[in-house]
N, C-alpha and C positions, 0 to 999 in steps of 0.2 A: 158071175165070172170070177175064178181065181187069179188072183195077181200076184201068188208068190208062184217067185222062180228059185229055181237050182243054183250053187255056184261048182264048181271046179269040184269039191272036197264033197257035196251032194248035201250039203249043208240050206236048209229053204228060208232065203233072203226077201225082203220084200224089193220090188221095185224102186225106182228114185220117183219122187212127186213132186212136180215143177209147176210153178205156176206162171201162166203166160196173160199176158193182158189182151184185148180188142177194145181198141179206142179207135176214135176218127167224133165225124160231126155227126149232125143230127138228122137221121135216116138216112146213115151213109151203108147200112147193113150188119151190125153189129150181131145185133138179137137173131139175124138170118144166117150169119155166117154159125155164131156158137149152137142153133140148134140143128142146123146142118150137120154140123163133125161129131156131135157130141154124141158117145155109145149109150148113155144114159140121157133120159125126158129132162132136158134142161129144166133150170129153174131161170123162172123169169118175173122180174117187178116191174112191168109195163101196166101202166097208167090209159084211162084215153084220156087225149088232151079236153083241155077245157078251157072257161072261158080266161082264168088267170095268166094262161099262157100266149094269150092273143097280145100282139104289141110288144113281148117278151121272146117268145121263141121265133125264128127264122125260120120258114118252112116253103120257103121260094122252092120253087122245083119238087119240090114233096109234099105238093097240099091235100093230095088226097091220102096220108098219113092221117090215122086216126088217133094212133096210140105210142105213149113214149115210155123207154127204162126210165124208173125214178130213183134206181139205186144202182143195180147191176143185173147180168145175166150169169149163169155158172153153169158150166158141162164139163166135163172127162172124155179123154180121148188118148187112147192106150196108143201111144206110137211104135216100141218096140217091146218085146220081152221084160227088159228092164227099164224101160222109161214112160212115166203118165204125165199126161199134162191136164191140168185142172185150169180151163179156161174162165175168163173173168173178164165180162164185157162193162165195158165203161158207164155212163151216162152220157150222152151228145150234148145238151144245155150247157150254157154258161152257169146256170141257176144251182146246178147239180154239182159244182165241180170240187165242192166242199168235201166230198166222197174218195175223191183222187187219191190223196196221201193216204188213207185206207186202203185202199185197192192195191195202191202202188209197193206196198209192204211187204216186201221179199221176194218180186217180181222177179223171173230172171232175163226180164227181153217186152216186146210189147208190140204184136199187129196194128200197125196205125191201116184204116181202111184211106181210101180216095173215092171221090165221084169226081171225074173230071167235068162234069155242069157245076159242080159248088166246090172246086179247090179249096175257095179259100175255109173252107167249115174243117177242115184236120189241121192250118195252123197251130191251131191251141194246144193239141194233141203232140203236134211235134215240138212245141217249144218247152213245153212240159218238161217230155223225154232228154231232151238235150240237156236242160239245167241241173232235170235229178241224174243223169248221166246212166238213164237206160236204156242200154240198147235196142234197137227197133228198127222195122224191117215197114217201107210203105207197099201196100196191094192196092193197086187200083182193082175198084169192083166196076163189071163190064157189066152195067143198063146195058136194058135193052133201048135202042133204037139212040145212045148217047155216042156221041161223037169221039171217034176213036185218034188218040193220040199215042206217040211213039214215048217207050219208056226213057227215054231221054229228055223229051219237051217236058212230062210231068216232073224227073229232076230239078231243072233248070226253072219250070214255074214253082216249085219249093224251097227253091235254091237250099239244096239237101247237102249236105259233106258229100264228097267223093265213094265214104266208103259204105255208107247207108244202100242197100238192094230197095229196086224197086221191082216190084214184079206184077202178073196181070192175077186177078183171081176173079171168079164167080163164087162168090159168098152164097149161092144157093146149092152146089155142089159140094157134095162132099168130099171128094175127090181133089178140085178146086185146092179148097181150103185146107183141107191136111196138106199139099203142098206148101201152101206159105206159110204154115207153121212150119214146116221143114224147113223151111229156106230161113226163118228167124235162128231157129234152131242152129242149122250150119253158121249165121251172121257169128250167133254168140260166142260159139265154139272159136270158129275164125279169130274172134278178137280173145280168146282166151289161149292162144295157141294151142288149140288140140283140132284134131285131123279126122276124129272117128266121127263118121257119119251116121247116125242110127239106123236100121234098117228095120224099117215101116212091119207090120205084118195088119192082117186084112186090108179089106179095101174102102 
């Protein structure tokens, strides 16, 4: 796929390359949501778990999880003509989070996921974000058969700033998911005061 585009003078510019984060807890759908959107065969450093992990990792609600990121996920995902995003999913462990200030390294924004059965597993994730003071947008990911709450109750159980979005997404769609990166996208802008909303191309 060619990523240069045109400007005005017909002059071939390349695109802007933005790099967005997917953090939350652990098997909250990180690895699902990034190879969901990604136009490119993500790369993934997913482990199966083992026995070091037992006593250490949390996996109430997700036992029949086999396998976990030990570093990160990576995908691309061309949102407009002139803008890509190079996605970078987190680790969920506590164990792992030695990685973070790597990852977090010229970040411009960062999908915190939800699973409303394990709130409290994306604390870490949001308090993170707050002190390095980047901006982030929460998705709850909609399980199936997980008990459906009003994006105001998940708010107020995060006790989130006012001005933080929260939105619903299906990390197994693609579709989904390119939306909340939009919606990060619009947050960033928002707080940068600029008004241009990108304008998506495929689907």
């Amino acid at each position: 796929m060619d990523y240069v585009t045109s400007d005005r003078e017909g002059q071939r510019t390349l695109p802007t390359a933005v790099k967005i984060l997917v953090a939350g807890g652990f098997g909250v759908g990180k690895t699902t949501l990034v190879g969901a959107v990604s136009e490119t065969k993500p790369l993934r450093t997913e482990e199966v778990l083992s026995e070091q992990g037992v006593g250490v990792d949390d996996i109430t609600g997700v036992e029949a999880k086999s396998t976990t990121t030990v570093a990160m996920d990576f995908g691309r995902i061309t949102i407009s003509e002139d803008l890509v995003l190079y996605l970078f999913g987190t680790p969920g462990q506590d164990r792992f989070w030695f990685v973070w200030d790597e990852l977090a390294l010229g970040a411009l924004g960062a999908v915190v996921l939800a699973d409303t059965r394990r709130l409290d597993g994306c604390f870490p994730s949001i308090d993170y974000f707050e002190q390095a003071g980047l901006p982030f947008i929460v998705a709850v990911n909609c399980f199936d058969g997980a008990r459906r709450y009003g994006l105001n109750e998940v708010r107020l159980a995060l006790d989130l700033d006012p001005g933080v979005p929260v939105v619903l997404c299906d990390a197994r769609s693609r579709q989904s998911s390119k939306e909340a990166l939009i919606a990060l996208l619009q947050h960033v802008m928002k707080g940068r005061g600029l008004s241009r909303t990108p304008e998506p191309v495929g689907h």
